[in-house]
N, CA, C and O atoms as a Tripos MOL2 file, in Angstrom:
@<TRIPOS>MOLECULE
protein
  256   255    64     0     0
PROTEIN
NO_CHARGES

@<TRIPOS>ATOM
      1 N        -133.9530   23.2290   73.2000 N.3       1 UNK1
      2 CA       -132.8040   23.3680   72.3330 C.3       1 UNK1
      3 C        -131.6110   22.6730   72.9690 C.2       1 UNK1
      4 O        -131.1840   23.0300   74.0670 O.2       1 UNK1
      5 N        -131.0890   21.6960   72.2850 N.am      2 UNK2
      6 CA       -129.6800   21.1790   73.0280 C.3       2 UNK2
      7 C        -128.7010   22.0990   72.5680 C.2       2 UNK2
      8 O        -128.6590   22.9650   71.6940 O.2       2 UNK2
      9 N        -127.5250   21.4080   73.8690 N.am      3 UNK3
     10 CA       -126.4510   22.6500   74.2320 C.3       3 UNK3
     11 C        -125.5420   22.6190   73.3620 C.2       3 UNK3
     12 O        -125.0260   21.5780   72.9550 O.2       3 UNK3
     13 N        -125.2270   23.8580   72.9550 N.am      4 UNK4
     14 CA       -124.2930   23.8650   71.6540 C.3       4 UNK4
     15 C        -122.9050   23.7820   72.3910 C.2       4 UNK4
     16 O        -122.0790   24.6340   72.0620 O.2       4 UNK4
     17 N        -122.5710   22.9240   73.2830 N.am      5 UNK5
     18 CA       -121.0230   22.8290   73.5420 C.3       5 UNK5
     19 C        -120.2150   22.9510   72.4660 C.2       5 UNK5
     20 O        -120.4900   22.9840   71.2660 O.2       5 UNK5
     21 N        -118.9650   23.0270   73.1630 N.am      6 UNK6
     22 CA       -117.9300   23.0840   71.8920 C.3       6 UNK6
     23 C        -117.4660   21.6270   71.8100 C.2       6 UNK6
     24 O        -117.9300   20.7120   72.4900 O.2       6 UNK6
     25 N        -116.6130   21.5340   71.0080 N.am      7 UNK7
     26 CA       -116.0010   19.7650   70.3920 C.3       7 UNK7
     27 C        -115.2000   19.6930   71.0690 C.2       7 UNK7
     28 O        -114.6310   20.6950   71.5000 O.2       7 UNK7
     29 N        -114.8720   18.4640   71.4030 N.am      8 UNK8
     30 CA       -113.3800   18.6070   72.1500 C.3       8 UNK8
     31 C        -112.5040   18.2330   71.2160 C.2       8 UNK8
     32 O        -112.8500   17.6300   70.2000 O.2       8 UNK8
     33 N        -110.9780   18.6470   71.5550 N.am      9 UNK9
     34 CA       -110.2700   18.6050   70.3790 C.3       9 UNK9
     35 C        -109.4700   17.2170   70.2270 C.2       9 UNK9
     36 O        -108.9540   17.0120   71.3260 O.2       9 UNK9
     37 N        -109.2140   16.3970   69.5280 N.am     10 UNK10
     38 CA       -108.5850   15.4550   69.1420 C.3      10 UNK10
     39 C        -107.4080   15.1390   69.4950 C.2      10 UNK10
     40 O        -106.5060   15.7850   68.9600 O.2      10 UNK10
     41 N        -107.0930   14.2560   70.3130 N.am     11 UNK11
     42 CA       -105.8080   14.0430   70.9700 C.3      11 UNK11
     43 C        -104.9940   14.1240   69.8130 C.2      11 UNK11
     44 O        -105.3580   13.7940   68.6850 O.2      11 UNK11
     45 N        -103.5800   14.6940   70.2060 N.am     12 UNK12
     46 CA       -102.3380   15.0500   69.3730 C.3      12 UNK12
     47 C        -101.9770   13.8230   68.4640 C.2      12 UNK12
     48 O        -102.3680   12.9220   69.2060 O.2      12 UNK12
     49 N        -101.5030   13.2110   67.3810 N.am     13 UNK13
     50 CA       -100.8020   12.3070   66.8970 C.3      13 UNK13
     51 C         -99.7510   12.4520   66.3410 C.2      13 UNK13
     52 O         -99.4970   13.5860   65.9320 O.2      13 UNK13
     53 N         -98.9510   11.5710   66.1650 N.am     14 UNK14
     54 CA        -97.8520   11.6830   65.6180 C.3      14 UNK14
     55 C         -97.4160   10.5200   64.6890 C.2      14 UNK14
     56 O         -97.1780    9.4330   65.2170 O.2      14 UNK14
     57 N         -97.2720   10.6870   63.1120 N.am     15 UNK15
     58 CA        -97.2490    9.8050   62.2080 C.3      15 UNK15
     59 C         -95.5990    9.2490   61.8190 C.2      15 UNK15
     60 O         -94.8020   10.0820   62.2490 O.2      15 UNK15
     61 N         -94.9770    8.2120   61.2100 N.am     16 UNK16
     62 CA        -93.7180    7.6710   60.8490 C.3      16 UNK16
     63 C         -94.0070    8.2350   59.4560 C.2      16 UNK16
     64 O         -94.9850    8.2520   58.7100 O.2      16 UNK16
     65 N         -92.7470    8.6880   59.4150 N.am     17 UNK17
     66 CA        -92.1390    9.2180   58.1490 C.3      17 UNK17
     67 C         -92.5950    8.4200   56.8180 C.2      17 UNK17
     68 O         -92.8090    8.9800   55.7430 O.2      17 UNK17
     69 N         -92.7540    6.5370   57.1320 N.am     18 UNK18
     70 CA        -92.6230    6.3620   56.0920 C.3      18 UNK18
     71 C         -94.4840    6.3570   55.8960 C.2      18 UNK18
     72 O         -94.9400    6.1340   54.7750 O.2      18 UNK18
     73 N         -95.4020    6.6130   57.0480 N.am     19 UNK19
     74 CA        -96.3820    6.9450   56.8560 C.3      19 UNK19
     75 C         -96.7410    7.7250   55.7820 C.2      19 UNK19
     76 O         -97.0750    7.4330   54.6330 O.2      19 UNK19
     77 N         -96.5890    8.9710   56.4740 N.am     20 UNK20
     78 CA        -96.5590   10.1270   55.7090 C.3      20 UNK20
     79 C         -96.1610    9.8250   54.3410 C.2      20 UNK20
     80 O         -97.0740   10.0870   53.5590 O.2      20 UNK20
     81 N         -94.8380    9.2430   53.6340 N.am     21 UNK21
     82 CA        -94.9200    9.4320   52.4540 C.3      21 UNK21
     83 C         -95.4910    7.9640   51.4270 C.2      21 UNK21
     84 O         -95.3100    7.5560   50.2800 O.2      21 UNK21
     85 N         -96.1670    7.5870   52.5070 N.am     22 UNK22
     86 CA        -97.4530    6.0980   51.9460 C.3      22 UNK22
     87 C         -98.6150    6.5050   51.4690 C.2      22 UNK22
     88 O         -99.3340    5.9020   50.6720 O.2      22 UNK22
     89 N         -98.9070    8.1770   52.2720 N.am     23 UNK23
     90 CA       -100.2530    8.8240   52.1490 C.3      23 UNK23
     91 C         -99.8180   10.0690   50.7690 C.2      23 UNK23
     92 O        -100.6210   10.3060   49.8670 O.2      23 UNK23
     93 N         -99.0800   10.4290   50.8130 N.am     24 UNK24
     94 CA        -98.6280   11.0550   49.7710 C.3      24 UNK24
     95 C         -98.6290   10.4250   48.0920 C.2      24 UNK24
     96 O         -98.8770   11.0240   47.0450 O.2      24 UNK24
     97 N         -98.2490    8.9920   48.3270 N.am     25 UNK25
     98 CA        -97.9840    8.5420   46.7480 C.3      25 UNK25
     99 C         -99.3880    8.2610   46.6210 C.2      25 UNK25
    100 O         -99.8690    8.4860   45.5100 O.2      25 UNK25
    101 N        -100.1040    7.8450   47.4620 N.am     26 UNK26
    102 CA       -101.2390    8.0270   46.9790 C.3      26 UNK26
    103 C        -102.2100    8.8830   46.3430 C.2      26 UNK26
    104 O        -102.8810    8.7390   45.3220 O.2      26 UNK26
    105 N        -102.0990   10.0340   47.4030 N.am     27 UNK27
    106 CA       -102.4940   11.0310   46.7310 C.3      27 UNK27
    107 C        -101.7180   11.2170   45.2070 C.2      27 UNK27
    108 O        -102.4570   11.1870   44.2240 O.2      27 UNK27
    109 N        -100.5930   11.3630   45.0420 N.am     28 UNK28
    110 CA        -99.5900   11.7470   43.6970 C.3      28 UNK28
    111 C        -100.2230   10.4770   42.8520 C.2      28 UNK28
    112 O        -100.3770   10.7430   41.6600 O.2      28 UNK28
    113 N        -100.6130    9.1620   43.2430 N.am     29 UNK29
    114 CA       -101.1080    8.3440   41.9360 C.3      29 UNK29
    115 C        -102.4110    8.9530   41.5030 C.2      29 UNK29
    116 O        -102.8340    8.6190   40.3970 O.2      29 UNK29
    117 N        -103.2450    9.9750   42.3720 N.am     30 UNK30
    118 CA       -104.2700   10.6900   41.5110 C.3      30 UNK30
    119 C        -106.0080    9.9300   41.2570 C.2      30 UNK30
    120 O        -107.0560   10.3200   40.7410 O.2      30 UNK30
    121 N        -105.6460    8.9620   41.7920 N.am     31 UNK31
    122 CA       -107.1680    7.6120   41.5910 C.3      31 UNK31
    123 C        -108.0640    8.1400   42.8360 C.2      31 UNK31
    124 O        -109.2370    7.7910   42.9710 O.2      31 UNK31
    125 N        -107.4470    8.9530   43.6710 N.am     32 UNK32
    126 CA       -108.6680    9.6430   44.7380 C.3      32 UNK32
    127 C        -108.2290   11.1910   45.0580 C.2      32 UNK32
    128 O        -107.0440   11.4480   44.8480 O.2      32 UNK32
    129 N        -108.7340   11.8290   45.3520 N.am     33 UNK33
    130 CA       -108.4930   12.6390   45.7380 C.3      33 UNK33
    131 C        -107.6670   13.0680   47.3290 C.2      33 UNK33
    132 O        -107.4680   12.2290   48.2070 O.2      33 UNK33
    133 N        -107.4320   13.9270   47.3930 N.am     34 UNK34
    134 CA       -106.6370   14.9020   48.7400 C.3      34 UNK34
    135 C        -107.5650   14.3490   49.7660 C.2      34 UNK34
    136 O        -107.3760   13.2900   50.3650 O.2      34 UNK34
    137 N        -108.6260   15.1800   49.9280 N.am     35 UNK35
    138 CA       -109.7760   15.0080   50.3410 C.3      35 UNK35
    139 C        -110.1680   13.8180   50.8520 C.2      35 UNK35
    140 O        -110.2300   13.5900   52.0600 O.2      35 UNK35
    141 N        -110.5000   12.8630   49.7930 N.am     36 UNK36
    142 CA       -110.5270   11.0240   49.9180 C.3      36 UNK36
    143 C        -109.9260   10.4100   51.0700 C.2      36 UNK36
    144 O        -110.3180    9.7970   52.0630 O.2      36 UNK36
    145 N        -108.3760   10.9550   50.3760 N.am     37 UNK37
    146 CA       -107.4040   10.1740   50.8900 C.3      37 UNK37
    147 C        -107.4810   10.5720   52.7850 C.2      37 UNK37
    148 O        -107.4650    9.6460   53.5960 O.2      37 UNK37
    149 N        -107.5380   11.6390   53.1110 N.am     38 UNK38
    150 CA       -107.6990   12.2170   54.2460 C.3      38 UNK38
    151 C        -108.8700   11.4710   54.7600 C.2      38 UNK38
    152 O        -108.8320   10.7720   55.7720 O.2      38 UNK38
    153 N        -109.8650   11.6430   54.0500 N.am     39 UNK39
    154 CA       -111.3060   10.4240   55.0430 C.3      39 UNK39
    155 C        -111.0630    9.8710   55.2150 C.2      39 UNK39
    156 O        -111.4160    9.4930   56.3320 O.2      39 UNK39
    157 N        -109.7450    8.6070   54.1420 N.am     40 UNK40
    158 CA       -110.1070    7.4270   54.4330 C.3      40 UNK40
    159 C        -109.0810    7.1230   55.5890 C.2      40 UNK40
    160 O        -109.3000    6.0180   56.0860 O.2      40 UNK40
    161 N        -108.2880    7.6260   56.0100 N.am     41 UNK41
    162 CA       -107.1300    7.5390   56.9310 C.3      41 UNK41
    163 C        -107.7900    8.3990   58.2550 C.2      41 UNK41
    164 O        -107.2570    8.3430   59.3630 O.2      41 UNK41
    165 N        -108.7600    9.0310   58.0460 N.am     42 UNK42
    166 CA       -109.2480    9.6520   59.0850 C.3      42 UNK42
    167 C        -107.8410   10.8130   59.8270 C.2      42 UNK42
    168 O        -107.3810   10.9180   60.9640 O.2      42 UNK42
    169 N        -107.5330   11.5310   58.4800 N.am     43 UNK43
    170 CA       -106.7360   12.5750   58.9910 C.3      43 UNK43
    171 C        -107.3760   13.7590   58.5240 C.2      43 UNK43
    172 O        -108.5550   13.6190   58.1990 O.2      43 UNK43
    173 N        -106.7170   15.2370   58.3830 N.am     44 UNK44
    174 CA       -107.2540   16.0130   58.1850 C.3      44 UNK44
    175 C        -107.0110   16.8700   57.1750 C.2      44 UNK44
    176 O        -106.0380   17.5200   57.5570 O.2      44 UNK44
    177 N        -107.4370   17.3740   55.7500 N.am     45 UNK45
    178 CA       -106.9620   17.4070   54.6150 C.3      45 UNK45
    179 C        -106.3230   18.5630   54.6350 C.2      45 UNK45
    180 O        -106.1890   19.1300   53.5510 O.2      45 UNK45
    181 N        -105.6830   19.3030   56.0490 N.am     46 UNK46
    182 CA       -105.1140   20.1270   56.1300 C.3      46 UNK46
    183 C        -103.6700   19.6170   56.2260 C.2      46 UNK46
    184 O        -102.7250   19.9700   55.5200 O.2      46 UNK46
    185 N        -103.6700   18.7800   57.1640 N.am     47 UNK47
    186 CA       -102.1170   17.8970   57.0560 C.3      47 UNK47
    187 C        -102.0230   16.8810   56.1420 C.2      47 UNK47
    188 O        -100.8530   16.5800   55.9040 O.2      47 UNK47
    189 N        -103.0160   16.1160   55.4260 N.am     48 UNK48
    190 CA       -102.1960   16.1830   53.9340 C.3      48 UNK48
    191 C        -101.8570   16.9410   52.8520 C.2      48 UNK48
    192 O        -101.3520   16.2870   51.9400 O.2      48 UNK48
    193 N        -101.9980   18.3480   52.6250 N.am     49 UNK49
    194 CA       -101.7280   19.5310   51.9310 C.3      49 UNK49
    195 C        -100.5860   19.7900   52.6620 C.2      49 UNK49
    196 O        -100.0570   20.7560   52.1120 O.2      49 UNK49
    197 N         -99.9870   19.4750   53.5190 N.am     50 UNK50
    198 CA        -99.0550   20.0490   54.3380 C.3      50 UNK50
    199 C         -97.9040   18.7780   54.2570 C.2      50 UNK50
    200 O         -96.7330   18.9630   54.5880 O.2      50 UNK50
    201 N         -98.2330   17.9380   53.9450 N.am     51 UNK51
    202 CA        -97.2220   16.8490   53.6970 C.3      51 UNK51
    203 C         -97.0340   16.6320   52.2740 C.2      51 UNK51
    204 O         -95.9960   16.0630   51.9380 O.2      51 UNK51
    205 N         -97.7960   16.9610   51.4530 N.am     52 UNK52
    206 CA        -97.9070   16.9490   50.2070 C.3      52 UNK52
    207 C         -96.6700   18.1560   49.4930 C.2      52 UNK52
    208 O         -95.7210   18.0520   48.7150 O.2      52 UNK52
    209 N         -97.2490   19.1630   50.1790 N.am     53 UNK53
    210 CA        -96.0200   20.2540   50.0880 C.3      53 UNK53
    211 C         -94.9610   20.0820   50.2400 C.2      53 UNK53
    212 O         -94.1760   20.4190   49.3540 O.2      53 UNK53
    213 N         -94.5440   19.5390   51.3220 N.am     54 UNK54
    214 CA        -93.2300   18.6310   51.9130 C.3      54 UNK54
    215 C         -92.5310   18.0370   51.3950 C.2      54 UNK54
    216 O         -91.3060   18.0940   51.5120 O.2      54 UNK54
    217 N         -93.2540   17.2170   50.5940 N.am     55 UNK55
    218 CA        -92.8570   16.5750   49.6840 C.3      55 UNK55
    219 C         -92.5070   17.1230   48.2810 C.2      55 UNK55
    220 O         -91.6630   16.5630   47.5800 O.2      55 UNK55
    221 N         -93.0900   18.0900   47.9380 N.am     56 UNK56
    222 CA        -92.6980   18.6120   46.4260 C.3      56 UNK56
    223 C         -91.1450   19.7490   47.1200 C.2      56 UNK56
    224 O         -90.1940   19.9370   46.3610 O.2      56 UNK56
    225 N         -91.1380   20.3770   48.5740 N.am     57 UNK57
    226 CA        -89.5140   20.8450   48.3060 C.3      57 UNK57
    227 C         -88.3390   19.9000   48.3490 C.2      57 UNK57
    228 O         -87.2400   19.9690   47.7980 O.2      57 UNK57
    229 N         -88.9870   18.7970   49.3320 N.am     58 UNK58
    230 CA        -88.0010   17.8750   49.6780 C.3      58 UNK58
    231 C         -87.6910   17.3070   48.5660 C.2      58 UNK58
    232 O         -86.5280   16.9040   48.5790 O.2      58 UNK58
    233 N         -88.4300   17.0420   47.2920 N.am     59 UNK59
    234 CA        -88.0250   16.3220   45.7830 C.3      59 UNK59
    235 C         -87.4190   17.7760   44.8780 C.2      59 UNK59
    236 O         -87.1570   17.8480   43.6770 O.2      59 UNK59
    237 N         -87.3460   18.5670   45.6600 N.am     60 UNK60
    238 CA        -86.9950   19.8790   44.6470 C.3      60 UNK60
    239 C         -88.1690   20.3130   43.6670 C.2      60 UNK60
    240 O         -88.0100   21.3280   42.9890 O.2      60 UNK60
    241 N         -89.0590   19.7540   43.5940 N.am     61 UNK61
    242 CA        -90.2510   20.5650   42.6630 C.3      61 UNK61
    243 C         -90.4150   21.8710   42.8680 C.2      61 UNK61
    244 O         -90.5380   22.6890   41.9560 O.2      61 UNK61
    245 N         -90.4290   22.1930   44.3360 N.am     62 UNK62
    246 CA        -90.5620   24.2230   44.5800 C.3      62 UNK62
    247 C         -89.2660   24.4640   45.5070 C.2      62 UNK62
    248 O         -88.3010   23.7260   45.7020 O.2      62 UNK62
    249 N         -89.5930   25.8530   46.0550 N.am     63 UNK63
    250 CA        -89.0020   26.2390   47.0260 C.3      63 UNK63
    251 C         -90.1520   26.2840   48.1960 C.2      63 UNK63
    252 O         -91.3750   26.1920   48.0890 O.2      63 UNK63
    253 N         -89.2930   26.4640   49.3920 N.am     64 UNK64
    254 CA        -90.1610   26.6360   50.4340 C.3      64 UNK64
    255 C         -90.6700   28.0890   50.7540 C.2      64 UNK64
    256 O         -91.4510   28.2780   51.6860 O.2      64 UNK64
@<TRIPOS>BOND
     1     1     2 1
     2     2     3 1
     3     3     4 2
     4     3     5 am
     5     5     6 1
     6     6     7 1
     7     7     8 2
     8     7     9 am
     9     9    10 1
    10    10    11 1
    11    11    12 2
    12    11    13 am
    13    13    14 1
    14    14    15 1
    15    15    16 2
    16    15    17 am
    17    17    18 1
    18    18    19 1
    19    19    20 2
    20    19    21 am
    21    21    22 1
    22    22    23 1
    23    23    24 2
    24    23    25 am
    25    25    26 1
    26    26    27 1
    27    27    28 2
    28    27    29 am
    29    29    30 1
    30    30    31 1
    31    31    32 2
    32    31    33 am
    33    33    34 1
    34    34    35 1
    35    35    36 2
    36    35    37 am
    37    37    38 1
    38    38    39 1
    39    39    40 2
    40    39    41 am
    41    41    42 1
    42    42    43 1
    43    43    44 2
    44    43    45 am
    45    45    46 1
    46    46    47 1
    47    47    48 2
    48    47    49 am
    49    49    50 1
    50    50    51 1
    51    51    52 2
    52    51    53 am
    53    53    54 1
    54    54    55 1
    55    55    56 2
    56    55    57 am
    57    57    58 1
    58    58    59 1
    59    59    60 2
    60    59    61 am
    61    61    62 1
    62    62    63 1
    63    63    64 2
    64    63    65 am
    65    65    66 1
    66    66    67 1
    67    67    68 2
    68    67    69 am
    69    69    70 1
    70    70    71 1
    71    71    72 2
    72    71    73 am
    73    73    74 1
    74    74    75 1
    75    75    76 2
    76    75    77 am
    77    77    78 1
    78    78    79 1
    79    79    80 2
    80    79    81 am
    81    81    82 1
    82    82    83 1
    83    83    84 2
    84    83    85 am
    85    85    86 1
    86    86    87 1
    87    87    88 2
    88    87    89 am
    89    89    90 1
    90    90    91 1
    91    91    92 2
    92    91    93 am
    93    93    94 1
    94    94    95 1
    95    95    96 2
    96    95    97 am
    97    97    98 1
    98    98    99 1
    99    99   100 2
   100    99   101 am
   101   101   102 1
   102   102   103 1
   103   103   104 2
   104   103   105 am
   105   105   106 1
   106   106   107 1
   107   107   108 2
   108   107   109 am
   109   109   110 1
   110   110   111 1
   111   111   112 2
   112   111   113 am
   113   113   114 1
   114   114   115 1
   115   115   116 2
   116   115   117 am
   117   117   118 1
   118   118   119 1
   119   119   120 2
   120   119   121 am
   121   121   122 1
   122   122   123 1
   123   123   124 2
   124   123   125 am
   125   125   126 1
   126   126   127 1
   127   127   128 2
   128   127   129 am
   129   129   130 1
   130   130   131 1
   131   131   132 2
   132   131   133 am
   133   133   134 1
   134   134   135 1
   135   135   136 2
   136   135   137 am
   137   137   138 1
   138   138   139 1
   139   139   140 2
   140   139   141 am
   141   141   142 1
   142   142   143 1
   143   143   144 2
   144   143   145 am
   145   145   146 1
   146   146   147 1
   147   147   148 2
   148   147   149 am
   149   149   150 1
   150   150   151 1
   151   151   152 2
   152   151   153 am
   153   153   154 1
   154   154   155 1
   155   155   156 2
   156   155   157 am
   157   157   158 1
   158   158   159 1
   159   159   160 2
   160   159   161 am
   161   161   162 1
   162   162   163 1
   163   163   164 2
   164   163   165 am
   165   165   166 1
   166   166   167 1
   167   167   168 2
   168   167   169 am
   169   169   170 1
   170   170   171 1
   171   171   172 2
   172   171   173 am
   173   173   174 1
   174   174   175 1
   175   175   176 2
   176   175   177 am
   177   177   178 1
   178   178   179 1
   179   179   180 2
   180   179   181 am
   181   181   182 1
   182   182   183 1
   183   183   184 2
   184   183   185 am
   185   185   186 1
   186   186   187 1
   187   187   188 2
   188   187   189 am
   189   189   190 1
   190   190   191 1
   191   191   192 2
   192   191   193 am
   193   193   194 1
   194   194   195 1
   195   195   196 2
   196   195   197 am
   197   197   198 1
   198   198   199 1
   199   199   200 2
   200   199   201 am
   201   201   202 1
   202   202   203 1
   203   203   204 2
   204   203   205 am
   205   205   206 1
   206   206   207 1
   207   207   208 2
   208   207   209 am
   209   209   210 1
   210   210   211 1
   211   211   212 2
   212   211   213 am
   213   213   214 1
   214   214   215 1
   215   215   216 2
   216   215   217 am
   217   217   218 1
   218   218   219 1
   219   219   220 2
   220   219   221 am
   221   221   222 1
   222   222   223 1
   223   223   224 2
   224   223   225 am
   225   225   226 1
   226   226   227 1
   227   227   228 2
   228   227   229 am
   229   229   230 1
   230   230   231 1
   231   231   232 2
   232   231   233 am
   233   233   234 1
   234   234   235 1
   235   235   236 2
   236   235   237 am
   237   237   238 1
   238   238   239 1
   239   239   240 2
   240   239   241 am
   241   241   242 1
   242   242   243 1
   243   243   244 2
   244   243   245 am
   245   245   246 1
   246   246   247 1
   247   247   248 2
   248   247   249 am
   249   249   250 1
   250   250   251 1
   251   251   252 2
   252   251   253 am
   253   253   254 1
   254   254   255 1
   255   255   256 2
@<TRIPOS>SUBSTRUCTURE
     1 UNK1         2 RESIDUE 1 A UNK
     2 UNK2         6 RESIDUE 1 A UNK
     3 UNK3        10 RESIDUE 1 A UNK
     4 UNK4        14 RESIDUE 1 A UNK
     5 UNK5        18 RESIDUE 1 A UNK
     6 UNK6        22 RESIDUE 1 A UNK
     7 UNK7        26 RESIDUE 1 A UNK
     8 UNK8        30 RESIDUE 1 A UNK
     9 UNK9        34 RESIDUE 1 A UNK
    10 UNK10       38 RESIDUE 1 A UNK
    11 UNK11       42 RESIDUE 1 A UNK
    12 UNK12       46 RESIDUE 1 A UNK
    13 UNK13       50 RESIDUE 1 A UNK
    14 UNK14       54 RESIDUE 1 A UNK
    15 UNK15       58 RESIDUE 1 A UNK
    16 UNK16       62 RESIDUE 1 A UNK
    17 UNK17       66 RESIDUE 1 A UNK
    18 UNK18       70 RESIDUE 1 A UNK
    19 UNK19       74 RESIDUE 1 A UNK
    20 UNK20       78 RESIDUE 1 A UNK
    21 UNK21       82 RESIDUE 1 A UNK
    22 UNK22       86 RESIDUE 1 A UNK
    23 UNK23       90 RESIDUE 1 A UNK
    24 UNK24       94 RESIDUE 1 A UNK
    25 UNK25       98 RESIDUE 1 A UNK
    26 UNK26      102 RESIDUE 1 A UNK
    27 UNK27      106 RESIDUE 1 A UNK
    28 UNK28      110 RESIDUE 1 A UNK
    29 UNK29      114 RESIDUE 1 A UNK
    30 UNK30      118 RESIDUE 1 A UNK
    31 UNK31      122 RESIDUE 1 A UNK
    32 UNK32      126 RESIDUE 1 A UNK
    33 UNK33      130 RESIDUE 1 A UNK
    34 UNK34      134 RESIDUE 1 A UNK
    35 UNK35      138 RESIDUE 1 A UNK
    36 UNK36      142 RESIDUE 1 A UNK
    37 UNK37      146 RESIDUE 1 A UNK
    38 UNK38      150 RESIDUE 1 A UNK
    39 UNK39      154 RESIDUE 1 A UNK
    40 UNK40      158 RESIDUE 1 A UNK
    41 UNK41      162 RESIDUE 1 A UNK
    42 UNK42      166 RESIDUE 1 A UNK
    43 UNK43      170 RESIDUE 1 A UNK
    44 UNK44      174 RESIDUE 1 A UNK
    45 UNK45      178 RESIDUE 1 A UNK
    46 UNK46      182 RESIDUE 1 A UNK
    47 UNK47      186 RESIDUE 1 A UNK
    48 UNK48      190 RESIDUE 1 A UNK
    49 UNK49      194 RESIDUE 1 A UNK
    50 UNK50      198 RESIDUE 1 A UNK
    51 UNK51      202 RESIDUE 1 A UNK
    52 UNK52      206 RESIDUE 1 A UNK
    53 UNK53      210 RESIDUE 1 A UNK
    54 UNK54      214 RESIDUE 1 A UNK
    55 UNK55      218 RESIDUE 1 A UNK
    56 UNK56      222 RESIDUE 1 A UNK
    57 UNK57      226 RESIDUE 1 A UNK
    58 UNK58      230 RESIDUE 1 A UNK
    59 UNK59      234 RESIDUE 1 A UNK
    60 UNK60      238 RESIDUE 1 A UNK
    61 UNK61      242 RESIDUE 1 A UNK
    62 UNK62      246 RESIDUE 1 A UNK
    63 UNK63      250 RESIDUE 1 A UNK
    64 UNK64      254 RESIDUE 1 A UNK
């Protein structure tokens, strides 16, 4: 049986603003999904739900 080590975790990154909202309109144009969009950038569809959000207080759509 091989050894079920654990993963190691993914060095920290840190994205430019205007990143972040490059990955966002994408997602908001709707032609892929959250999900997608996260594979294809090789991020994690937890921090685009989290920038996505960001984006709807920062445009006033919700509250925080």
């Amino acid at each position: 049986m091989a050894s079920m080590g654990k993963k190691k975790p993914r060095p920290r990154r840190s994205f430019t603003l205007e990143f972040k909202a490059e990955i966002v309109e994408l997602c908001r144009r709707g032609d892929r999904s959250v999900g997608q969009v996260a594979k294809d950038f090789d991020l994690t569809e937890t921090a685009v739900r989290l920038w996505l959000g960001h984006a709807e207080v920062d445009a006033g759509e919700r509250t925080a």
